[in-house]
Structure formats: structure tokens, C-alpha cells
C-alpha positions in Angstrom: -49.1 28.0 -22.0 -49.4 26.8 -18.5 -48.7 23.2 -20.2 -45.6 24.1 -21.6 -44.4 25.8 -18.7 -44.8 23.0 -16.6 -42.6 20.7 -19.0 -40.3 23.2 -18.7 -40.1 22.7 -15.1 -40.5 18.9 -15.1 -37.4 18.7 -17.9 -35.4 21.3 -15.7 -36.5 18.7 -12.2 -35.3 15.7 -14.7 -32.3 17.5 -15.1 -31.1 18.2 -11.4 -31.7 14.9 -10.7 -29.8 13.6 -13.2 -26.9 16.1 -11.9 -27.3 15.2 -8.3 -27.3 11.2 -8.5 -23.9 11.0 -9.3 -23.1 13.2 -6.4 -25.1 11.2 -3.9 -23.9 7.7 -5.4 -20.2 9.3 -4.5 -21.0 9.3 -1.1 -21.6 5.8 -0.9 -18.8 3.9 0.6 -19.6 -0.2 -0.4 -17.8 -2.4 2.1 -17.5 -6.6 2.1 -17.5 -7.2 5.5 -16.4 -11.0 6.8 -19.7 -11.9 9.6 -17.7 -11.8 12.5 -16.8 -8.0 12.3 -20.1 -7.3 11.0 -21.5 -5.7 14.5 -18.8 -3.9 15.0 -18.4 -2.0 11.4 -22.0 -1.1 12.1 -21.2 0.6 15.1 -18.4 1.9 13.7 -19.9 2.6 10.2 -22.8 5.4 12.0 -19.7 7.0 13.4 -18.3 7.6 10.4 -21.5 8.7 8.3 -22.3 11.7 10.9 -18.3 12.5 10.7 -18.9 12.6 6.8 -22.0 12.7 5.7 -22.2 9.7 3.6 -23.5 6.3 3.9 -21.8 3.2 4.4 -23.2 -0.3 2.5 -22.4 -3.2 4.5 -22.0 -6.6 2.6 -21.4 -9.8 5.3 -20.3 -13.5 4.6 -17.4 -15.6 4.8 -14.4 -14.3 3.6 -14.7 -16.9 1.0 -17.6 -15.8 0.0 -16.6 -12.6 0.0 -13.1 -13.2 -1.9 -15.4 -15.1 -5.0 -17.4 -11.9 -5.5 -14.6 -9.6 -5.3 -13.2 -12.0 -8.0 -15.9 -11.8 -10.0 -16.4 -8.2 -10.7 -18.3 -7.4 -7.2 -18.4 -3.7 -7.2 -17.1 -3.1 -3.4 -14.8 -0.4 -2.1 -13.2 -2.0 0.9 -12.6 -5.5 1.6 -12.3 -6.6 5.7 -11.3 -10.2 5.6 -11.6 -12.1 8.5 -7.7 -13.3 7.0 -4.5 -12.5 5.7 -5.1 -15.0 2.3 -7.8 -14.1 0.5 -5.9 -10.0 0.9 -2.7 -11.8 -0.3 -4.9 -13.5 -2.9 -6.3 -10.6 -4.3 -3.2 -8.9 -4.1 -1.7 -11.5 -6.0 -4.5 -10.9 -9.2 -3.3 -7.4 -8.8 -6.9 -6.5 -7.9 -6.1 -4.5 -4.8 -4.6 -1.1 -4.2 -0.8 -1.5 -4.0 0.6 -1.4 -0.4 -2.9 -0.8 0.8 -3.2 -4.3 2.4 -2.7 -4.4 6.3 -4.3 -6.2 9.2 -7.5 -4.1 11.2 -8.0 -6.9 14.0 -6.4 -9.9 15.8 -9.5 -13.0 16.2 -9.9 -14.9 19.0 -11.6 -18.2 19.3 -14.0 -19.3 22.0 -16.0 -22.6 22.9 -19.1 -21.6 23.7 -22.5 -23.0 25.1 -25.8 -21.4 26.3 -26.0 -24.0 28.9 -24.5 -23.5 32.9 -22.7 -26.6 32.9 -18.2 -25.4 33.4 -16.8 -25.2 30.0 -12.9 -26.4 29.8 -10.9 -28.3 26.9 -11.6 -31.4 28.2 -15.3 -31.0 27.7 -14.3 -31.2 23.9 -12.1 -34.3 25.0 -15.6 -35.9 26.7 -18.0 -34.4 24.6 -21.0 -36.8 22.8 -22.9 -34.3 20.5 -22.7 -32.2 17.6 -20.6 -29.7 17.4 -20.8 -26.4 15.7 -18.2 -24.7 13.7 -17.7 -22.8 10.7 -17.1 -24.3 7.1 -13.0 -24.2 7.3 -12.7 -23.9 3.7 -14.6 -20.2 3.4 -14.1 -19.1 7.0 -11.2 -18.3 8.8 -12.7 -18.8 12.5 -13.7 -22.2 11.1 -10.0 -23.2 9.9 -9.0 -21.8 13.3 -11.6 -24.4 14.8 -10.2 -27.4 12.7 -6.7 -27.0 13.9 -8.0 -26.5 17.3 -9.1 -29.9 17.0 -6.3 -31.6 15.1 -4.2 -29.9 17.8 -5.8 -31.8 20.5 -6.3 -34.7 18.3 -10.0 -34.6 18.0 -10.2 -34.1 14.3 -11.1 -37.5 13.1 -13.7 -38.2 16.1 -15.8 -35.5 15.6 -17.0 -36.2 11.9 -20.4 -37.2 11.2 -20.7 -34.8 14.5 -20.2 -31.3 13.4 -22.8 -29.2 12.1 -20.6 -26.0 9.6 -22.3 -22.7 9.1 -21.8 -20.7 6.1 -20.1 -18.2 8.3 -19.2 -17.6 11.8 -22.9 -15.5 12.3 -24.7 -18.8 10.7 -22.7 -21.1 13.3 -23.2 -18.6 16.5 -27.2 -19.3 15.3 -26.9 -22.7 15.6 -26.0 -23.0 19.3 -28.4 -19.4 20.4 -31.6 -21.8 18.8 -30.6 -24.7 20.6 -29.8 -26.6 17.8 -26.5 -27.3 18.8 -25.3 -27.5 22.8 -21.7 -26.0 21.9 -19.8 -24.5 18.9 -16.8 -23.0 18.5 -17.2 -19.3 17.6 -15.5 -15.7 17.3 -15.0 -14.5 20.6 -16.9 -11.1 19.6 -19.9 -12.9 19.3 -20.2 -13.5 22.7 -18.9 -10.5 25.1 -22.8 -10.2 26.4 -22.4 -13.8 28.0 -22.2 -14.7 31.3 -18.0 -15.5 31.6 -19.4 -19.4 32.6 -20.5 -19.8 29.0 -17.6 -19.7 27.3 -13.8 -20.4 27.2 -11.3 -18.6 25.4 -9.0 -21.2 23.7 -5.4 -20.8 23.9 -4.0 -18.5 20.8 -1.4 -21.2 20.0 -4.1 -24.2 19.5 -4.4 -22.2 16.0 -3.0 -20.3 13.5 -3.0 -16.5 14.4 -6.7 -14.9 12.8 -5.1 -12.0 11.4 -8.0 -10.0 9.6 -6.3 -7.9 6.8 -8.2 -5.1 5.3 -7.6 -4.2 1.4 -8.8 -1.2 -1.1 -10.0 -2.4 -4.1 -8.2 -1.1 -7.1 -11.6 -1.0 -8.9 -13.0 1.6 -6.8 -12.7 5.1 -7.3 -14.6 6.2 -4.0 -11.8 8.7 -2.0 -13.6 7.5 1.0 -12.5 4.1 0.8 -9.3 5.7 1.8 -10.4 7.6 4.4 -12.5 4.9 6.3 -9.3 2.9 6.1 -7.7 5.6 8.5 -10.8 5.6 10.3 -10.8 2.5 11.1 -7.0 2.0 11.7 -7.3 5.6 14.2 -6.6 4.6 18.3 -10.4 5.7 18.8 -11.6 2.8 16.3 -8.9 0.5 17.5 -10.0 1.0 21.4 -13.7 0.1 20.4 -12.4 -3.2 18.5 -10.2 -4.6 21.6 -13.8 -3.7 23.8 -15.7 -5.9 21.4 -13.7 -9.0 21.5 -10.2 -8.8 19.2 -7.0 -7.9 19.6 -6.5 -4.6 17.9 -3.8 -4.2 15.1 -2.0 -2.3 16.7 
């Protein structure tokens, strides 16, 4: 008797859960995040999960990266780009919410070195070692990079020299381990070092870094939505200009 009573209760457990997990996969919000953003949309992310009680899934690469998976079925919410042309790409395969495509943050571009030694452009122009970028074909910071150095007419003398990251996160690595003396990186990644370290390269050596943000026509998750407002609210867009971007707005 006691036996059966127990399946009873086991069968009725099985049951609830079975109810429940739909409910608490709903309040997952899945984002593909492009590296540079990522430690600010995890900030930004805890915010919104004690606003409303859900849980945000970061996903960080390249926006190339990124753009494949989303191509291929990835099941993600909310796509950040660190561009406007994988969005317009997307948008293009009619994968994306119509008119939800619009621009979160403004990049900004920064030579960068852990050493003391007074950074300016001409220490690209004299410059004997490796240098670190991004890949250009899957990152936007590393495009930016690439016409940074065709604009000063570096391009050609640097290969065999430069040492490309995956991402922008991958490339920051290689200068912080003392891989690499200098790299070219986003701006954000580097707000915590002394002013000496690092100069800000001029926004018109490079094509503007115009991170769009799109919703994904595959998701049903109404927070997708939401977290797009969030993130596009004056409170969100003060915290991005503090962290190394020019908001959107």
C-alpha cells in the first residue's frame, strides 16, 4: 500500500516537473554576444535578471563566428554584433525580426602595450615586432585595425609580423601574456590602464564600428524584446559610454 502510494507521489513529482521546465526554460533569454561587449553585457546582464527574474545565457566570439552559427540553425535570441554587416546579412536571409535591427554601441580602436615606453602613431611607423590584431575577416575591430594600417600605409610591411586572434578577447590575451609587445585592440578592453599604455586612434583612420543588435525571428522568447529596450534605455547607454564606446545614442 505504502508502495503504491509512493508511485503515486513520484508520478505526481514527475509530473510537475514536466509542467514547470517549460516555464523555467521561458525565462532563459540566449544572447550571441561579439567578445568585445562581452564584460559589459555581463554587467549589464545581472541587472536585468534581478529586474526580471530570469537568466541571461551569454555566447562570445567574433561576430563571424557568431553570424555562421546564427546561420546555421544556432538557437539564440538576441544577436549583438560588433557590426552593421553580419545584422544587414542576416536581415538579408530574412532571419531577423523586421525593423528590429539598430545599432547598441559606437567601437573605438586603441594601440595598446603593457610596457611604459610613450605610445604615438609613429611607434607603428618605427615599430620592429609582432603585432597583434584581430582576424579582419571575422572581427570587426580587426577590419578596423587593417584599414588603420592601409591608411598609414603600413599594410604590406607588417605581414609575416602580425599575430590575429580569433576575436578581439583572444588578441587583448596576446599582448596581457607578454606574447606580443603591442596590439591593436577595442578600446573597452583597456579603461583599467594606466592612460600611458595606450592611444586612442583617430575615428577616421577606419571605418566607423557601428555594433548593430538584431532579434532573431526564430525566437519566441518575449524577453528578447524587452532586453532590447533595456539595453537601448539612457541608464544602459550611460554604463556603455563609461566602459569604452560611444553610445548609440
Amino acid at each position: 500500500m505504502q508502495s503504491k502510494a509512493l508511485r503515486i507521489v513520484l508520478c505526481g513529482l514527475a509530473l510537475l516537473t514536466t509542467m514547470l521546465s517549460p516555464i523555467a526554460n521561458a525565462a532563459n533569454l540566449r544572447l550571441a554576444v561579439a567578445a568585445n561587449f562581452k564584460p559589459v553585457i555581463d554587467e549589464l546582464a545581472k541587472e536585468f535578471e534581478q529586474q526580471h527574474d530570469s537568466k541571461v545565457l551569454v555566447s562570445s566570439a567574433s561576430s563571424g563566428t557568431l553570424y555562421n552559427q546564427i546561420s546555421n540553425g544556432a538557437p539564440f535570441d538576441l544577436f549583438l554584433s560588433a557590426d552593421a554587416e553580419r545584422p544587414a546579412r542576416l536581415e538579408q536571409d530574412d532571419l531577423i525580426v523586421p525593423g528590429s535591427r539598430e545599432p547598441y554601441a559606437y567601437g573605438r580602436l586603441v594601440l595598446w602595450s603593457t610596457s611604459d615606453s610613450p605610445l604615438s602613431l609613429k611607434t607603428l611607423e618605427e615599430y620592429k615586432g609582432r603585432l597583434a590584431i584581430a582576424n579582419p575577416a571575422l572581427a570587426p575591430y580587426g577590419l578596423a585595425a587593417q584599414q588603420t594600417l592601409e591608411k598609414m600605409h603600413l599594410w604590406q610591411g607588417y605581414q609575416g609580423r602580425l599575430i590575429q586572434g580569433a576575436n578581439i578577447q583572444q588578441t587583448w590575451q596576446f599582448v596581457v601574456s607578454g606574447n606580443v609587445s603591442l596590439g591593436l585592440v577595442a578600446k573597452s578592453q583597456v579603461m583599467d590602464q594606466p592612460e600611458s599604455h595606450l592611444l586612442e586612434i583617430p575615428e577616421d583612420y577606419y571605418a566607423p564600428i557601428r555594433q548593430e543588435l538584431v532579434l532573431l525571428k526564430r525566437s519566441k522568447q518575449p524577453l528578447a524584446k524587452i532586453f532590447r529596450d533595456f539595453l537601448l534605455s539612457d541608464t544602459s547607454q550611460a554604463y556603455i559610454a563609461n566602459h569604452g564606446y560611444r553610445p548609440a545614442k
